[in-house]
N, CA, C and O atoms as a Maestro MAE file, in Angstrom:
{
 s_m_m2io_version
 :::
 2.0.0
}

f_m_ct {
 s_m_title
 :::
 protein
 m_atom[260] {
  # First column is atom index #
  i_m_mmod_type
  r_m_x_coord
  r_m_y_coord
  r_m_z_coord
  i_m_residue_number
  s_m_chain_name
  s_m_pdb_residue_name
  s_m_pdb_atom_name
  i_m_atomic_number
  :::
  1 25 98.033 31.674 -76.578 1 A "UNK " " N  " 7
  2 3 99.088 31.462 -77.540 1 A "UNK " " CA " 6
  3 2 99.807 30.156 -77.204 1 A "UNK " " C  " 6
  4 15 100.181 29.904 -76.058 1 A "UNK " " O  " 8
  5 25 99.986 29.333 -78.241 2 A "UNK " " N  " 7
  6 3 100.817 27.955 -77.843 2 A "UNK " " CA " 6
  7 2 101.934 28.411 -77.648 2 A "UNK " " C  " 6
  8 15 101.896 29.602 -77.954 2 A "UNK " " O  " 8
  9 25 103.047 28.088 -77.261 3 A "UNK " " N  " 7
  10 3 104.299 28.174 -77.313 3 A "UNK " " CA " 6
  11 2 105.064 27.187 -76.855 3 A "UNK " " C  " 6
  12 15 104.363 26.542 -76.075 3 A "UNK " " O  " 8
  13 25 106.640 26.504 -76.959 4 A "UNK " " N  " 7
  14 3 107.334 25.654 -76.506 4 A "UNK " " CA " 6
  15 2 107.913 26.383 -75.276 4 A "UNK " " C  " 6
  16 15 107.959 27.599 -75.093 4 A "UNK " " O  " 8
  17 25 108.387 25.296 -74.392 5 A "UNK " " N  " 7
  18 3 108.645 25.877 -73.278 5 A "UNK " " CA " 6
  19 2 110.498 25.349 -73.526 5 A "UNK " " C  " 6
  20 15 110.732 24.678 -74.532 5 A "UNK " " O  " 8
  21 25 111.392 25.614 -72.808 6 A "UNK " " N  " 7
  22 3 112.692 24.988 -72.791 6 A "UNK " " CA " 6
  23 2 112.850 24.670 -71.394 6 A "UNK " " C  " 6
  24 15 113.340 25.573 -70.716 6 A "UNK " " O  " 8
  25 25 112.561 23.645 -70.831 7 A "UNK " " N  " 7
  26 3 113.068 23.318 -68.867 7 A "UNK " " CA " 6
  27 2 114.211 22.423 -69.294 7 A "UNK " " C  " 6
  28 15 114.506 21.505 -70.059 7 A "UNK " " O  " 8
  29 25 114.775 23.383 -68.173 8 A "UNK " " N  " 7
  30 3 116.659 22.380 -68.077 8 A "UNK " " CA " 6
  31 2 116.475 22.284 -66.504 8 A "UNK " " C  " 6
  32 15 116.021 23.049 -65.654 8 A "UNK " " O  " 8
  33 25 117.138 20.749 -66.485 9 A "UNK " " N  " 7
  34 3 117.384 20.175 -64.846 9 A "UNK " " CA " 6
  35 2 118.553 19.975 -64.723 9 A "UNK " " C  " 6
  36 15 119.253 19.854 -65.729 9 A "UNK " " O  " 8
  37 25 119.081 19.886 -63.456 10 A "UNK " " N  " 7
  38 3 120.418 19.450 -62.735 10 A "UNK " " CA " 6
  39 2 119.968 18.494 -61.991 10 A "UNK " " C  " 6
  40 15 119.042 18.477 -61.181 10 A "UNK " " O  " 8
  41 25 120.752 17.641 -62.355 11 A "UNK " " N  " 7
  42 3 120.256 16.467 -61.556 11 A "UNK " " CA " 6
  43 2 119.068 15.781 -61.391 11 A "UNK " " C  " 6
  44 15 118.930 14.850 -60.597 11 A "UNK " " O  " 8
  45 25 118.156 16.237 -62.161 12 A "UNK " " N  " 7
  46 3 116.324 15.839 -61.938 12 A "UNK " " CA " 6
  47 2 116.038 16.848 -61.334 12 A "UNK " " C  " 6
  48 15 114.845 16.642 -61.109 12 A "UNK " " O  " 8
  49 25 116.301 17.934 -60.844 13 A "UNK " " N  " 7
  50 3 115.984 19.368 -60.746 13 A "UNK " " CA " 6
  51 2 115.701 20.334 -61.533 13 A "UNK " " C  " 6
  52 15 116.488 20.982 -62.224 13 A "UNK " " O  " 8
  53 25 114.581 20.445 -61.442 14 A "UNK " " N  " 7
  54 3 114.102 21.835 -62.761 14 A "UNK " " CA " 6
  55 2 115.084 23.276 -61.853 14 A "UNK " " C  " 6
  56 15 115.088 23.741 -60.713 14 A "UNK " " O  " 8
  57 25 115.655 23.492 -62.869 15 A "UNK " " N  " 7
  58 3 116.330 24.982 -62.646 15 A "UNK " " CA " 6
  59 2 115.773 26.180 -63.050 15 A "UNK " " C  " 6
  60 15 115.483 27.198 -62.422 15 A "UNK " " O  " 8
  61 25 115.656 25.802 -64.488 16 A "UNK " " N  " 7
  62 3 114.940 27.079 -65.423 16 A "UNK " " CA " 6
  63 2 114.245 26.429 -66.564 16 A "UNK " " C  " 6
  64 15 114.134 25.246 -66.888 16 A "UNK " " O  " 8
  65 25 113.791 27.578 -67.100 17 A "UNK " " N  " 7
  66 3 112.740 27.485 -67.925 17 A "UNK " " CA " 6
  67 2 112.560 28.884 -68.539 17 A "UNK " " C  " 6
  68 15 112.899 29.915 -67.957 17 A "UNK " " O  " 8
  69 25 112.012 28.840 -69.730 18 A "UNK " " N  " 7
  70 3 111.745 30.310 -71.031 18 A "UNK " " CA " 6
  71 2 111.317 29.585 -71.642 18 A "UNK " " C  " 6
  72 15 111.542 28.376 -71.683 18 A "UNK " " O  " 8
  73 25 110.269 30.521 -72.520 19 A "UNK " " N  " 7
  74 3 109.468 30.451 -73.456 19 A "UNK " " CA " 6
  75 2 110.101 30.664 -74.969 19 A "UNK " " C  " 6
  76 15 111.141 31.310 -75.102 19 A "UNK " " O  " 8
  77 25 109.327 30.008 -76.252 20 A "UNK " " N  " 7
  78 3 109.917 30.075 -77.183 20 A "UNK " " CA " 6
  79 2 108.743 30.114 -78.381 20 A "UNK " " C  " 6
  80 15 107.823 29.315 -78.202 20 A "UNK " " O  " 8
  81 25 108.661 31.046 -79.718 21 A "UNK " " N  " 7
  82 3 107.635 31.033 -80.221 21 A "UNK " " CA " 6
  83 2 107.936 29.525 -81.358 21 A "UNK " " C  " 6
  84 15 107.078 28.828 -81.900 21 A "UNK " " O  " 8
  85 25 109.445 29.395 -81.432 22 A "UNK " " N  " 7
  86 3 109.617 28.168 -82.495 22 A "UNK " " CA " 6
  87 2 109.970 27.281 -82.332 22 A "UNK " " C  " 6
  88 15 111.128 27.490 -81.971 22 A "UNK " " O  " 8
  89 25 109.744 25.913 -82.330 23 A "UNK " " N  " 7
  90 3 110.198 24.426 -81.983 23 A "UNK " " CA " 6
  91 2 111.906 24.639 -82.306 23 A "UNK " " C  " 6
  92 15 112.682 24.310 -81.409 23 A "UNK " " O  " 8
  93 25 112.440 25.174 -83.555 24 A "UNK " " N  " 7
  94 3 113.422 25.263 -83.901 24 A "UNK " " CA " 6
  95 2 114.418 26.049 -83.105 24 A "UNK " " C  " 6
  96 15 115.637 25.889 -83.164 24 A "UNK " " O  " 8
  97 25 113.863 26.804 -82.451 25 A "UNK " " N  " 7
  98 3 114.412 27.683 -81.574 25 A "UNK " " CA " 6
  99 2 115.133 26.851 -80.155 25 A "UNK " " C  " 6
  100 15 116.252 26.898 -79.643 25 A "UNK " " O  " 8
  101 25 113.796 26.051 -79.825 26 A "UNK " " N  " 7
  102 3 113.498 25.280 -78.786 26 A "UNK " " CA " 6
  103 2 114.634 24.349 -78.672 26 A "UNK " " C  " 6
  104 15 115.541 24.183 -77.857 26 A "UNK " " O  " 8
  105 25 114.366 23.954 -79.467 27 A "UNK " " N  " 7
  106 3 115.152 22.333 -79.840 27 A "UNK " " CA " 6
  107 2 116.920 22.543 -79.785 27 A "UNK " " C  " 6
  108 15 117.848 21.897 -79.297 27 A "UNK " " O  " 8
  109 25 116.774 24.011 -80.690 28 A "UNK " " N  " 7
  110 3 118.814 24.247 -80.882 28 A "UNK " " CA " 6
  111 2 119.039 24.365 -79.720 28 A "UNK " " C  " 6
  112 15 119.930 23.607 -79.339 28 A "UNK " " O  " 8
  113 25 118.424 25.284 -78.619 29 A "UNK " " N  " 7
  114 3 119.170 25.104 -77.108 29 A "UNK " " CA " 6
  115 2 119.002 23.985 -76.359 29 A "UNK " " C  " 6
  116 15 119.737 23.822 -75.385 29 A "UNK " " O  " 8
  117 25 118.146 23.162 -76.640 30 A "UNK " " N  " 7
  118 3 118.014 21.968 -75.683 30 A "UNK " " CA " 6
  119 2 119.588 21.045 -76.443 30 A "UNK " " C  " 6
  120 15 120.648 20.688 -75.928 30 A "UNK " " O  " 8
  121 25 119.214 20.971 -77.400 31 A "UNK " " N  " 7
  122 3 120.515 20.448 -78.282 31 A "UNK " " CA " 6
  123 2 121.644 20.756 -77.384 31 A "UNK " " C  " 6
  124 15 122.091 19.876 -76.649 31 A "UNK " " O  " 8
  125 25 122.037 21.715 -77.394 32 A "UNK " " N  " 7
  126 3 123.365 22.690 -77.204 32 A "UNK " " CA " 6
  127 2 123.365 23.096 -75.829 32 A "UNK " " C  " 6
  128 15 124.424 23.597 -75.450 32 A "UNK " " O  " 8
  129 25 122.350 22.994 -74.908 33 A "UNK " " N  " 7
  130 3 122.840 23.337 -73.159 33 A "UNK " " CA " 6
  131 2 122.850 21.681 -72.537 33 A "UNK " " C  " 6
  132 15 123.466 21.299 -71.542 33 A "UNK " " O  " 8
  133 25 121.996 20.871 -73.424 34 A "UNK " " N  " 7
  134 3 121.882 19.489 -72.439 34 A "UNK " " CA " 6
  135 2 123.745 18.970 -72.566 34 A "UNK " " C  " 6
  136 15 124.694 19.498 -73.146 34 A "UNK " " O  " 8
  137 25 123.622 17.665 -71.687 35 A "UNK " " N  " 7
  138 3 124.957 17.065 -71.259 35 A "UNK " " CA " 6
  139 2 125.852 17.558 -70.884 35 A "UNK " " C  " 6
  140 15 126.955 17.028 -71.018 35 A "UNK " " O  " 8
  141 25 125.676 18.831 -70.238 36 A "UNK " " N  " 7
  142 3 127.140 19.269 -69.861 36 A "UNK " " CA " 6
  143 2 126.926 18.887 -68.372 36 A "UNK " " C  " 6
  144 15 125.929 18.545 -67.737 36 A "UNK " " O  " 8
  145 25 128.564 19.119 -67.970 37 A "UNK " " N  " 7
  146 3 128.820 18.121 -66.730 37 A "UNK " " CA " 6
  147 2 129.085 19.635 -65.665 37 A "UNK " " C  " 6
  148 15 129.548 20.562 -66.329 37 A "UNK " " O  " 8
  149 25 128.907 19.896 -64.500 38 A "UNK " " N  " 7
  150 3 129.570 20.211 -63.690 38 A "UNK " " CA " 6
  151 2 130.027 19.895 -62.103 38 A "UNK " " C  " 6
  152 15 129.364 19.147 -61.385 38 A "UNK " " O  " 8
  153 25 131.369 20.635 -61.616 39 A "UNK " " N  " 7
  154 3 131.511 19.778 -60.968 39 A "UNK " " CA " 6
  155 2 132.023 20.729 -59.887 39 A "UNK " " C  " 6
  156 15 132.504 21.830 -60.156 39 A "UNK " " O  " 8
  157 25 131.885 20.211 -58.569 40 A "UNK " " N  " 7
  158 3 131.560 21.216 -57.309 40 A "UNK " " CA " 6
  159 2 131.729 20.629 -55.948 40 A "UNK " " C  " 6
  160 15 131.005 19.742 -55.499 40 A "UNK " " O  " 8
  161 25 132.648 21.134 -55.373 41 A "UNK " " N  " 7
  162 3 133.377 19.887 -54.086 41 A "UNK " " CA " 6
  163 2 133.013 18.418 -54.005 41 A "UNK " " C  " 6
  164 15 132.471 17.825 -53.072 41 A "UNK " " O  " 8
  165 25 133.541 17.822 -55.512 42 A "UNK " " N  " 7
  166 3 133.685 16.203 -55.815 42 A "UNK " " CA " 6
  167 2 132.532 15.734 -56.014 42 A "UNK " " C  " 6
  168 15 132.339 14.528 -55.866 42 A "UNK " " O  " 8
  169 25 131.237 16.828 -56.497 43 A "UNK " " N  " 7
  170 3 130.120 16.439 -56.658 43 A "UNK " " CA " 6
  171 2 130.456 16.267 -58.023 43 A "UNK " " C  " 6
  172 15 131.383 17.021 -58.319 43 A "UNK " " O  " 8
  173 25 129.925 15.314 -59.320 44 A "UNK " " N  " 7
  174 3 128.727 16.080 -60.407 44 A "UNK " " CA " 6
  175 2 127.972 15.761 -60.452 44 A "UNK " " C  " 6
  176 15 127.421 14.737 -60.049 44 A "UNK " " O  " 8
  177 25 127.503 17.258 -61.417 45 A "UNK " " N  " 7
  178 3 125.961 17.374 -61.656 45 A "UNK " " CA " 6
  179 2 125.856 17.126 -63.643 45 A "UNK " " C  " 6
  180 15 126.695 17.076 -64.543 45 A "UNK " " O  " 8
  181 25 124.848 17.062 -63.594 46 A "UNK " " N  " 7
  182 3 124.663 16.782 -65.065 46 A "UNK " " CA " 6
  183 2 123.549 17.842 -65.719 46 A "UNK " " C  " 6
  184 15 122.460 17.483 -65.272 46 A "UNK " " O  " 8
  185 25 123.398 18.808 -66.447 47 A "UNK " " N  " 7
  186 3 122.934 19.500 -67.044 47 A "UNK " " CA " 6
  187 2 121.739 18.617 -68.036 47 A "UNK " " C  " 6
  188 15 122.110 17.627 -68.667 47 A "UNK " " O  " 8
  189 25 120.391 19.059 -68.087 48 A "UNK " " N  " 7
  190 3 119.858 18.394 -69.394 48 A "UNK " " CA " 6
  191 2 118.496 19.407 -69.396 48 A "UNK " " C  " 6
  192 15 117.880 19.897 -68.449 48 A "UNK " " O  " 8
  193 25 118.319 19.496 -70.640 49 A "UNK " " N  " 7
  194 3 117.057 20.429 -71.313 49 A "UNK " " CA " 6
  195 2 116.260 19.587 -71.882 49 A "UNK " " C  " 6
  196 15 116.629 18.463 -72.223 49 A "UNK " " O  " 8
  197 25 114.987 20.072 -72.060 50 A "UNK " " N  " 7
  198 3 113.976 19.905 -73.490 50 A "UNK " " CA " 6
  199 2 113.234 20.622 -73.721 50 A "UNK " " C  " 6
  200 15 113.304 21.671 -73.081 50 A "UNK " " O  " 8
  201 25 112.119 20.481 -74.738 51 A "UNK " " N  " 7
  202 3 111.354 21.054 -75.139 51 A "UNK " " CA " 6
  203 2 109.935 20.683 -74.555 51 A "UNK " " C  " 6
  204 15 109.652 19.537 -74.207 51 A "UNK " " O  " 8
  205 25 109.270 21.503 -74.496 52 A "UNK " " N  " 7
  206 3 107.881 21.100 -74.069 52 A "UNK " " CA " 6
  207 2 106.735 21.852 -74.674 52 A "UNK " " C  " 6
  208 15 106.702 23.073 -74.517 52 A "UNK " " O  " 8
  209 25 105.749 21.216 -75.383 53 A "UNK " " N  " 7
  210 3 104.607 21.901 -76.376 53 A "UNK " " CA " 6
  211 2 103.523 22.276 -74.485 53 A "UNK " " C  " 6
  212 15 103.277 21.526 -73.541 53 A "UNK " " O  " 8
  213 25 103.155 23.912 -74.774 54 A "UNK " " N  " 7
  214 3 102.431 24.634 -73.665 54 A "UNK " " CA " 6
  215 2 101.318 25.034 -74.440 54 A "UNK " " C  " 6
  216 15 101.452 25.701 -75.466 54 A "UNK " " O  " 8
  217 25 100.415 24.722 -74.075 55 A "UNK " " N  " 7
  218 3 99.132 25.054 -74.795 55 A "UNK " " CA " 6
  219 2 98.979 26.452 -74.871 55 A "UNK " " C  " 6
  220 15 99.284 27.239 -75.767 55 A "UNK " " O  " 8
  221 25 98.372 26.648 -73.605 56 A "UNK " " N  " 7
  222 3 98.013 28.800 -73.187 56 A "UNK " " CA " 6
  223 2 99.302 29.118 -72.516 56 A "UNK " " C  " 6
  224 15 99.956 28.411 -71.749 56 A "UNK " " O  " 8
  225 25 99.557 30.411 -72.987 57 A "UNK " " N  " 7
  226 3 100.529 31.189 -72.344 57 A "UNK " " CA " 6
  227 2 99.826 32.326 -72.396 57 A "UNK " " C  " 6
  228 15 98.907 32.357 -73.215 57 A "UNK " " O  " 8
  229 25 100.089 33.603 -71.495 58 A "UNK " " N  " 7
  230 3 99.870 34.556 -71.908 58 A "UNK " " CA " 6
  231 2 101.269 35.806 -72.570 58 A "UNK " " C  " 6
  232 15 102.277 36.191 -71.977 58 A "UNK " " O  " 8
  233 25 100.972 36.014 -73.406 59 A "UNK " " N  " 7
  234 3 101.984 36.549 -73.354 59 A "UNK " " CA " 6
  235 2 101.909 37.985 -73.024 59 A "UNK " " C  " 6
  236 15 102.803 38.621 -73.581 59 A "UNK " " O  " 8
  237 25 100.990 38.807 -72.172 60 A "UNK " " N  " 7
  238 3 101.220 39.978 -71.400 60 A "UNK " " CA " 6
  239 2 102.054 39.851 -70.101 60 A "UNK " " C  " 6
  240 15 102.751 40.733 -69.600 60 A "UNK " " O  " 8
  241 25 101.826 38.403 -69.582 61 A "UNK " " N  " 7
  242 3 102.413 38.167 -68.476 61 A "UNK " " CA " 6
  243 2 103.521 37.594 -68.462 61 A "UNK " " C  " 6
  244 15 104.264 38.097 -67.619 61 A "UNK " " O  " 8
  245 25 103.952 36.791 -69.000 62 A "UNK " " N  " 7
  246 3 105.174 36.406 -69.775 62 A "UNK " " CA " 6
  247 2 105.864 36.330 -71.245 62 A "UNK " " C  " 6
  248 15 105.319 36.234 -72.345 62 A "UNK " " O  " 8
  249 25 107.268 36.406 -70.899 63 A "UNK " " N  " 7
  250 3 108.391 36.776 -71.760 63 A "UNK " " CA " 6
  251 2 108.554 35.512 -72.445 63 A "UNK " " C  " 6
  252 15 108.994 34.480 -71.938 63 A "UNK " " O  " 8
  253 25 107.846 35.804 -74.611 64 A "UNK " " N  " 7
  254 3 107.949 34.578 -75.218 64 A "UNK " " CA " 6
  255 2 109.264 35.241 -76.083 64 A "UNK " " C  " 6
  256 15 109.335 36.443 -76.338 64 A "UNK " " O  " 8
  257 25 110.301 34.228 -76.492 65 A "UNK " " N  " 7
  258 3 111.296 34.658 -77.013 65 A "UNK " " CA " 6
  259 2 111.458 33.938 -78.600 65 A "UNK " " C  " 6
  260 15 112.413 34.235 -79.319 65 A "UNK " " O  " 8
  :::
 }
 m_bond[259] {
  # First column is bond index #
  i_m_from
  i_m_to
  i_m_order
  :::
  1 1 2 1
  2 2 3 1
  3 3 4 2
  4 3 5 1
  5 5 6 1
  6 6 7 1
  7 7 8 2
  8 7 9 1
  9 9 10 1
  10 10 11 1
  11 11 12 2
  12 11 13 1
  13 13 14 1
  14 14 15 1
  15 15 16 2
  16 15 17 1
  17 17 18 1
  18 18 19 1
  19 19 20 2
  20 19 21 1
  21 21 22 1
  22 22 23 1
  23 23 24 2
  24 23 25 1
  25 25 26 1
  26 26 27 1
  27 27 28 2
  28 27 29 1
  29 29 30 1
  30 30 31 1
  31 31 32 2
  32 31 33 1
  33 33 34 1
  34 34 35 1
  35 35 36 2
  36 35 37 1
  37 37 38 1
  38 38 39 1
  39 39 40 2
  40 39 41 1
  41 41 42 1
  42 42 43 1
  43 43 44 2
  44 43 45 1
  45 45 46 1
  46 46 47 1
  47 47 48 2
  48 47 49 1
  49 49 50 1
  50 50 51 1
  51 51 52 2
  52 51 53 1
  53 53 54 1
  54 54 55 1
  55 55 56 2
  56 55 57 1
  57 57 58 1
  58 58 59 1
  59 59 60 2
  60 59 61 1
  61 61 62 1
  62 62 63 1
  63 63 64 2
  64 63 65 1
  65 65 66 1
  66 66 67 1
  67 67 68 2
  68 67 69 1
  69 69 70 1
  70 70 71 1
  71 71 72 2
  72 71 73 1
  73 73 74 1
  74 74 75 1
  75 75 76 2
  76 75 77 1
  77 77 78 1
  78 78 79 1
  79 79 80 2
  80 79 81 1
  81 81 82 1
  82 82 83 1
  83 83 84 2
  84 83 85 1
  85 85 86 1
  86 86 87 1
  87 87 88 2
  88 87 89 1
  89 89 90 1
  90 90 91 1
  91 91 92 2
  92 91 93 1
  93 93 94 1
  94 94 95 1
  95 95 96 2
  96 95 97 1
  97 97 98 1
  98 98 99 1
  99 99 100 2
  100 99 101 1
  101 101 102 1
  102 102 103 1
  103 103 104 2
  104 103 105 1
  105 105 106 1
  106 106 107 1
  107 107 108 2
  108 107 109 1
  109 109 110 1
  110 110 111 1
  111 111 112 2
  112 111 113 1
  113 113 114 1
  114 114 115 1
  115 115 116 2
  116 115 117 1
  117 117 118 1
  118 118 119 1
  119 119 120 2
  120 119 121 1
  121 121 122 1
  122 122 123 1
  123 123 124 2
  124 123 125 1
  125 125 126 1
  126 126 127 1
  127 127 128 2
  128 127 129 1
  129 129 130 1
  130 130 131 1
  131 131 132 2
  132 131 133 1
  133 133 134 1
  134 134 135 1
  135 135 136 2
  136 135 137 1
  137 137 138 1
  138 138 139 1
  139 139 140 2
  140 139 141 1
  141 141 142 1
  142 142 143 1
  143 143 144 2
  144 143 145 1
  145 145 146 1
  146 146 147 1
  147 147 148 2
  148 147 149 1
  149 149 150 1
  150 150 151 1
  151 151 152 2
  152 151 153 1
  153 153 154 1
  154 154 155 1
  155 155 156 2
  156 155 157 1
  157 157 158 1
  158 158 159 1
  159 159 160 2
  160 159 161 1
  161 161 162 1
  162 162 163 1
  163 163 164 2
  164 163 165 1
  165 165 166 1
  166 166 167 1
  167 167 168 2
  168 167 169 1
  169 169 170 1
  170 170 171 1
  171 171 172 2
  172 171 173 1
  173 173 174 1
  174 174 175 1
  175 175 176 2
  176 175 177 1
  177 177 178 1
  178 178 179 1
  179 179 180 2
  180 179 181 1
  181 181 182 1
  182 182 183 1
  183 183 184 2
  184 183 185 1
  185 185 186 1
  186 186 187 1
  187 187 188 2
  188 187 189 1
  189 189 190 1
  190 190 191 1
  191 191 192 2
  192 191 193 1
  193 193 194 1
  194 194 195 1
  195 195 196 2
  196 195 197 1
  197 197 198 1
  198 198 199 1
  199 199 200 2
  200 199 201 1
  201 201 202 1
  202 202 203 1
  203 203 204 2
  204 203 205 1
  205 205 206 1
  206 206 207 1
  207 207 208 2
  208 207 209 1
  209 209 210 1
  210 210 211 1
  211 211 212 2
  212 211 213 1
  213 213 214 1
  214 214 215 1
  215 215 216 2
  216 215 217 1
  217 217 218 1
  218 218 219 1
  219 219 220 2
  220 219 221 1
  221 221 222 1
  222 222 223 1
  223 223 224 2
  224 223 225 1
  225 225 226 1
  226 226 227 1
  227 227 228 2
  228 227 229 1
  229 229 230 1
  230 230 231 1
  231 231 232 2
  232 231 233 1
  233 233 234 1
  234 234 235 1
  235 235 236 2
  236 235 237 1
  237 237 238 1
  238 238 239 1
  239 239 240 2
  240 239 241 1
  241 241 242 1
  242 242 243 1
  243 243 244 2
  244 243 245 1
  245 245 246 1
  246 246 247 1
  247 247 248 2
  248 247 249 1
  249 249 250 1
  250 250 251 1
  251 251 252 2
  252 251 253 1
  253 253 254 1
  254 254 255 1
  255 255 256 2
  256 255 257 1
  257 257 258 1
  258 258 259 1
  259 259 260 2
  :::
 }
}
């Protein structure tokens, strides 16, 4: 099954990641979680997402949303 993937980094750090059956889906949270700032004994960090086209997934083994 194709599916989009959503990976968000901190800092150039992959944090997370979920599956998505619709680009549209994909896209509104990358939209809406990227650029946010946080900030943590005088550090920040910078929040950013995207989308990513995944060829095979399975989806017995993983959770497509």
């Amino acid at each position: 099954m194709t599916v989009f993937m959503l990976v968000c980094f901190m800092n150039g750090v992959m944090e997370s990641s979920i599956y998505f059956k619709s680009v549209n889906d994909c896209t509104f949270y990358a939209k809406n979680l990227s650029n946010q700032e946080f900030s943590s004994k005088n550090i920040n960090k910078k929040y950013d997402c995207l989308c990513k086209l995944v060829p095979k997934v399975d989806p017995q083994k993983d959770k497509i949303y």
